[in-house]
C-alpha positions as CSV (number, residue, x, y, z in Angstrom):
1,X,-23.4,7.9,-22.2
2,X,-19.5,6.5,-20.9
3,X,-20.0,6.0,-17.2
4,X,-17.6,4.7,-14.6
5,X,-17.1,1.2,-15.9
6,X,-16.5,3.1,-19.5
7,X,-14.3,5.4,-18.3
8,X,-12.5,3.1,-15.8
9,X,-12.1,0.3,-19.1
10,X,-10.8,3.6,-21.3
11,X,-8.2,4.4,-18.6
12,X,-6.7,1.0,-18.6
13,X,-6.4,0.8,-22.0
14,X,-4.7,4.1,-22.3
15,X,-2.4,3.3,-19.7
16,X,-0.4,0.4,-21.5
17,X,-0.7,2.4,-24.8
18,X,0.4,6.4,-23.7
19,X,2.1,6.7,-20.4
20,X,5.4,7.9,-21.4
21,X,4.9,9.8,-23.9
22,X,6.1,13.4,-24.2
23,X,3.6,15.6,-26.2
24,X,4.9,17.7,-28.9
25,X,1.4,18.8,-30.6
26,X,-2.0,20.2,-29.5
27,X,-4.4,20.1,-32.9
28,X,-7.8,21.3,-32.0
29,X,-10.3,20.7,-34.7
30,X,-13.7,21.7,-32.6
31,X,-12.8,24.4,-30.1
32,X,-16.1,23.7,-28.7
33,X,-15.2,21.0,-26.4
34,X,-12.7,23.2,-24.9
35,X,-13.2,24.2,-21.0
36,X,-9.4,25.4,-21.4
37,X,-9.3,28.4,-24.3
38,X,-6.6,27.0,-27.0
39,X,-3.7,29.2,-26.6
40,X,-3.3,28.3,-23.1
41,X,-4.5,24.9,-23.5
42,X,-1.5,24.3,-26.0
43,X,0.9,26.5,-24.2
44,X,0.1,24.2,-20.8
45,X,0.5,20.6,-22.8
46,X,3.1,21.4,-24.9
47,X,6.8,19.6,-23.8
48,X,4.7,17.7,-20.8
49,X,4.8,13.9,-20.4
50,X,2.2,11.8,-19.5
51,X,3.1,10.5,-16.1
52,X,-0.4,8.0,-15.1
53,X,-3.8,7.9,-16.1
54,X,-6.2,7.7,-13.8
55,X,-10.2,8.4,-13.3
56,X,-12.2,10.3,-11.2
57,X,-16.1,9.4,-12.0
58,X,-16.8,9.3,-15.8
59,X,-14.0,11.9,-16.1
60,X,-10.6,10.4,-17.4
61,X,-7.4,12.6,-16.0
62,X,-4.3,12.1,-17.9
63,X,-1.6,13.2,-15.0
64,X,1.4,15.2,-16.5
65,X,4.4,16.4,-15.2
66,X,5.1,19.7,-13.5
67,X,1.6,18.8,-11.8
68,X,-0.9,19.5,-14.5
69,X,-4.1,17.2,-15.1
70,X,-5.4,17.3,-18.2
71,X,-9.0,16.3,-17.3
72,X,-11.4,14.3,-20.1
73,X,-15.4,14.0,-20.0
74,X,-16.6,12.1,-22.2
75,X,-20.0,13.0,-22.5
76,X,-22.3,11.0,-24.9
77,X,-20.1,10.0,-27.7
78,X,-16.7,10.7,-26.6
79,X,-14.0,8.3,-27.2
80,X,-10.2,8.4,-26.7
81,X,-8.6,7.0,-29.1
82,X,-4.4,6.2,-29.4
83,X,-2.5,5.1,-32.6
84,X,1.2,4.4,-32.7
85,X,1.5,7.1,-36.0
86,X,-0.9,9.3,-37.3
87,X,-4.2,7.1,-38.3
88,X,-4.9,7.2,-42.4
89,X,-7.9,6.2,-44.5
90,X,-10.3,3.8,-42.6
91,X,-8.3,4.2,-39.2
92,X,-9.1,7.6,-39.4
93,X,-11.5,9.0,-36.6
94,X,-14.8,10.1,-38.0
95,X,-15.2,13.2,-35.5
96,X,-12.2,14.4,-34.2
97,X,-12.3,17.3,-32.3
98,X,-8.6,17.1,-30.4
99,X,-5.6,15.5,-31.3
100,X,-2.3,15.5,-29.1
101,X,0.9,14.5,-30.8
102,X,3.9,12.9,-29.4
103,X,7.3,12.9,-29.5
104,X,7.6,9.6,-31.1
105,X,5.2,9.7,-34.1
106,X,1.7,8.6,-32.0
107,X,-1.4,10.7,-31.7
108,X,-4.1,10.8,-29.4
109,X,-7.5,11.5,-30.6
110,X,-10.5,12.8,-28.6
111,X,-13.5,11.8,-30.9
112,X,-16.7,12.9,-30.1
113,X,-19.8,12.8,-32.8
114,X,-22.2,15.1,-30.5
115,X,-19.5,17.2,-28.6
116,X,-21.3,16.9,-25.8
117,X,-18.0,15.9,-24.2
118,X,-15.0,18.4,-22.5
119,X,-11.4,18.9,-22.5
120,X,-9.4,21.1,-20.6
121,X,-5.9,21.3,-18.9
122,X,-6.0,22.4,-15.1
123,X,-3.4,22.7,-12.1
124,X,-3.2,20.4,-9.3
125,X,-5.3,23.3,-7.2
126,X,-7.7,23.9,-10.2
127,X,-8.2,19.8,-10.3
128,X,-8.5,19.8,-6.2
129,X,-12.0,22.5,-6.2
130,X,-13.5,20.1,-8.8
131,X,-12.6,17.0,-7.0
132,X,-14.4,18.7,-3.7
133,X,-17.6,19.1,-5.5
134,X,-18.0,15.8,-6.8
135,X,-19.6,13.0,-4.3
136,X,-17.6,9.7,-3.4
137,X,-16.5,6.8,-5.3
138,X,-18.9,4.0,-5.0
139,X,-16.3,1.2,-5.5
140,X,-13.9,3.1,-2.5
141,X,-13.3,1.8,0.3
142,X,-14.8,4.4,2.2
143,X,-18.3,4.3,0.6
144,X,-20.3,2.4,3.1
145,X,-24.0,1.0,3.4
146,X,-24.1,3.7,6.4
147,X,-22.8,6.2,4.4
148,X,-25.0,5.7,1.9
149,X,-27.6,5.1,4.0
150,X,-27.2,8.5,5.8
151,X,-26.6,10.6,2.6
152,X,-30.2,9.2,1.0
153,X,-31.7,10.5,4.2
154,X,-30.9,13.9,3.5
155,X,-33.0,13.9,0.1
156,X,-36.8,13.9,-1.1
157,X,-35.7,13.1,-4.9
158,X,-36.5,10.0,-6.4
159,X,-33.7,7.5,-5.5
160,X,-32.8,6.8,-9.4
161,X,-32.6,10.8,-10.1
162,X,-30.5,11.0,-6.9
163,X,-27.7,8.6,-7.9
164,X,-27.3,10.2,-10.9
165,X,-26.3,13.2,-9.5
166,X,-22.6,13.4,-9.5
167,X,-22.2,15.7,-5.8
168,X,-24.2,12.6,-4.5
169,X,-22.3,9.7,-6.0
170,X,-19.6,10.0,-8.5
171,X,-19.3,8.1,-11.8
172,X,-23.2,6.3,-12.0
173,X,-25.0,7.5,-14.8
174,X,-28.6,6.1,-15.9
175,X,-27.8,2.6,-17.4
176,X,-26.2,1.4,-13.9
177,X,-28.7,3.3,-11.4
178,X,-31.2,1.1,-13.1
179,X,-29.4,-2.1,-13.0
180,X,-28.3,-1.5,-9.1
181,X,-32.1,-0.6,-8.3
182,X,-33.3,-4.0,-9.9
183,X,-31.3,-6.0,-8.2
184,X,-31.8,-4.4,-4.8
185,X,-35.9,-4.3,-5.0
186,X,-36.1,-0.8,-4.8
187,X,-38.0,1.4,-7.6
188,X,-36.9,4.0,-9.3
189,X,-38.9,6.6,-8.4
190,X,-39.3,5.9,-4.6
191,X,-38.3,9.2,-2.4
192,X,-34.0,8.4,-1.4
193,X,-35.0,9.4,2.0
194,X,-37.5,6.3,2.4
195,X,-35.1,4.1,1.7
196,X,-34.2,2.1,5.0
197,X,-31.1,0.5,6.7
198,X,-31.8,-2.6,4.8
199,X,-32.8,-1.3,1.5
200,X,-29.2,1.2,1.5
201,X,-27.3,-2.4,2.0
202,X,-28.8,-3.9,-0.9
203,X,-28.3,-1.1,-3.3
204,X,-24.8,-0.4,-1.8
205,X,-24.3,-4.5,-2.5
206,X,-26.3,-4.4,-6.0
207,X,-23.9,-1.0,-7.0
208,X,-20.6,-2.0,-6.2
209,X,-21.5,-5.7,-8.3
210,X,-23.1,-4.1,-11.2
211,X,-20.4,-1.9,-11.5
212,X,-17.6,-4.5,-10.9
213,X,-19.4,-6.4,-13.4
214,X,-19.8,-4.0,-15.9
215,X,-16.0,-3.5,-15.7
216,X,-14.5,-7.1,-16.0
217,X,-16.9,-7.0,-19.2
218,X,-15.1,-3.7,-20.8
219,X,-18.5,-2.0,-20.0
220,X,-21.5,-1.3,-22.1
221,X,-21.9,-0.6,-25.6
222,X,-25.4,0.8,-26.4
223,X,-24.3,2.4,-29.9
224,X,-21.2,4.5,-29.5
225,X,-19.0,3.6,-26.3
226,X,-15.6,2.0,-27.3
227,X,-12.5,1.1,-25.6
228,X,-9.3,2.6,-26.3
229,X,-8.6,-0.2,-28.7
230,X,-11.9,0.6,-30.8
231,X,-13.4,-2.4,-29.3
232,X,-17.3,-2.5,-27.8
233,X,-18.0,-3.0,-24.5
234,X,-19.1,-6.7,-23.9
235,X,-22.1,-6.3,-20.8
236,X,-25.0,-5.2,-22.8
237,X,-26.1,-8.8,-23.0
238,X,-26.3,-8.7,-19.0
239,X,-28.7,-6.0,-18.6
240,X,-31.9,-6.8,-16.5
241,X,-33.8,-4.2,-17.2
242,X,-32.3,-1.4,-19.1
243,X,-33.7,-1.1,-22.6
244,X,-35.7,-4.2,-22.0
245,X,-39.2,-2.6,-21.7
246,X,-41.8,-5.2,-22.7
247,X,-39.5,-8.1,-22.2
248,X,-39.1,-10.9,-19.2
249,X,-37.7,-9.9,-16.1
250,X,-35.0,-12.5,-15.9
251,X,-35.7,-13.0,-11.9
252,X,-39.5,-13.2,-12.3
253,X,-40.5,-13.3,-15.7
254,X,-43.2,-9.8,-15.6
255,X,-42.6,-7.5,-18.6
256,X,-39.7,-4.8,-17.8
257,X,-42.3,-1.7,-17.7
258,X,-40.9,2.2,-18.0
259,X,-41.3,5.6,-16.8
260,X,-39.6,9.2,-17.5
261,X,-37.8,10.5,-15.0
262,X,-36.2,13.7,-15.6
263,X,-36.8,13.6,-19.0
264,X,-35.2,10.2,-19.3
265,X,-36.6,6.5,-19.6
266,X,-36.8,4.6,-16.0
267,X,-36.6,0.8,-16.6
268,X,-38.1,-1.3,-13.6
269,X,-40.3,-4.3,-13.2
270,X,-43.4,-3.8,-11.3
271,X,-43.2,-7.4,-9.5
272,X,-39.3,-7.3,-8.3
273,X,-39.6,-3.5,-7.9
274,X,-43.2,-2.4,-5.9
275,X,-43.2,0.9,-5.1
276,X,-43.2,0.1,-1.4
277,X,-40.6,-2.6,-1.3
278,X,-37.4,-1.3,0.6
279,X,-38.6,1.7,1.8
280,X,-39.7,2.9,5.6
């Protein structure tokens, strides 16, 4: 699943490739991704320009005059994909599901195999009451080790469940909790609320690196992620511990053991990562 070094690496590909453009045609192939019914979706993007891109967790926002935000998740498989005229024969997106035309012959495609992923076109004010709900921006200036200290106090979940919970922390999703946790000693399922001063500046440290990381290498490509340009991400060779069960830890050499969390795999190694390590 994109998270925010996906979506951040998408955004900055779009942004040299569609800002400008005016948007003549809304083609929706699979309504299903729709949070924005289609008659109104088109009547709202019709004649707008795209002003900036920007993101806002793992959710791309294509900013468009007259105030609207046209807000992108991506889901599982979603990708957005721009070509300077409309794609033919091999260029062709396998799963389309939306595709915005513009004024001077490009398209924009939202692909998405599962359609797990959502579209939707909102006012400023409709974009503002989602924004609210949504926790802060690890990589802001404003996300501190205290802060993050003092928001894992208020919780008894286990610490990998809570950072994936986007009214916590926005824009971390499974692959990078796990990475984070590994290099701060802390183990996935130890209770957020017993992790101490010390232990919240490590993972607030480990976070903000993995995820810088993550972004300088176009992100991760597990099996579907790609860039705007169609490209896969280049940090999968850096993982510690995601998808390694059974392997080295590359700080200590134990296997990489696993757990399910939530209904989703937990990657950890049981030397680097004791259940008591980081915790009050």
């Amino acid at each position: 699943m994109p998270e925010l070094p996906e979506a951040e690496t998408i955004v900055r590909g779009l942004r040299r490739r569609v800002v400008g453009e005016r948007i003549t045609g809304v083609d929706v192939i699979h309504g299903d991704v729709l949070r924005t019914p289609p008659r109104r979706l088109r009547a709202r993007l019709r004649g707008r320009r795209i002003r900036e891109i920007g993101r806002r967790g793992k959710n791309v926002l294509l900013f468009l005059d007259g105030g609207l935000i046209l807000a992108v998740n991506l889901g599982m498989t979603g990708r957005l994909l721009p070509f300077p005229t409309a794609p033919r024969g091999a260029q062709r997106p396998t799963h389309p599901a939306v595709r915005l035309r513009f004024e001077a012959g490009g398209v924009l495609v939202f692909d998405d195999q599962r359609r797990f992923g959502t579209f939707e076109a909102l006012e400023a004010s409709e974009w503002a009451e989602r924004d609210r709900r949504m926790g802060p921006e690890p990589l802001a200036r404003g996300f501190t080790p205290e802060r993050l200290r003092r928001d894992l106090a208020g919780s008894r979940s286990p610490v990998r469940s809570w950072l994936l919970d986007q009214r916590r922390i926005a824009g971390v999703g499974n692959i990078y909790a796990l990475e984070a946790l590994h290099w701060a000693g802390i183990h996935p399922l130890c209770p957020a609320n017993r992790v101490d001063g010390a232990g919240a500046a490590r993972l607030h440290g480990a976070l903000r690196d993995v995820l810088r990381h993550a972004i300088r290498r176009r992100g991760t490509t597990i099996r579907d992620y790609r860039d705007a340009d169609g490209g896969e991400g280049a940090y999968a060779p850096r993982l510690r511990v995601y998808g390694r069960e059974g392997e080295p830890c590359p700080a200590c050499g134990t296997a990489v053991a696993c757990v399910i969390l939530s209904n989703r795999s937990a990657y950890f190694c049981p030397m680097c990562q004791p259940e008591r390590q980081g915790t009050n």
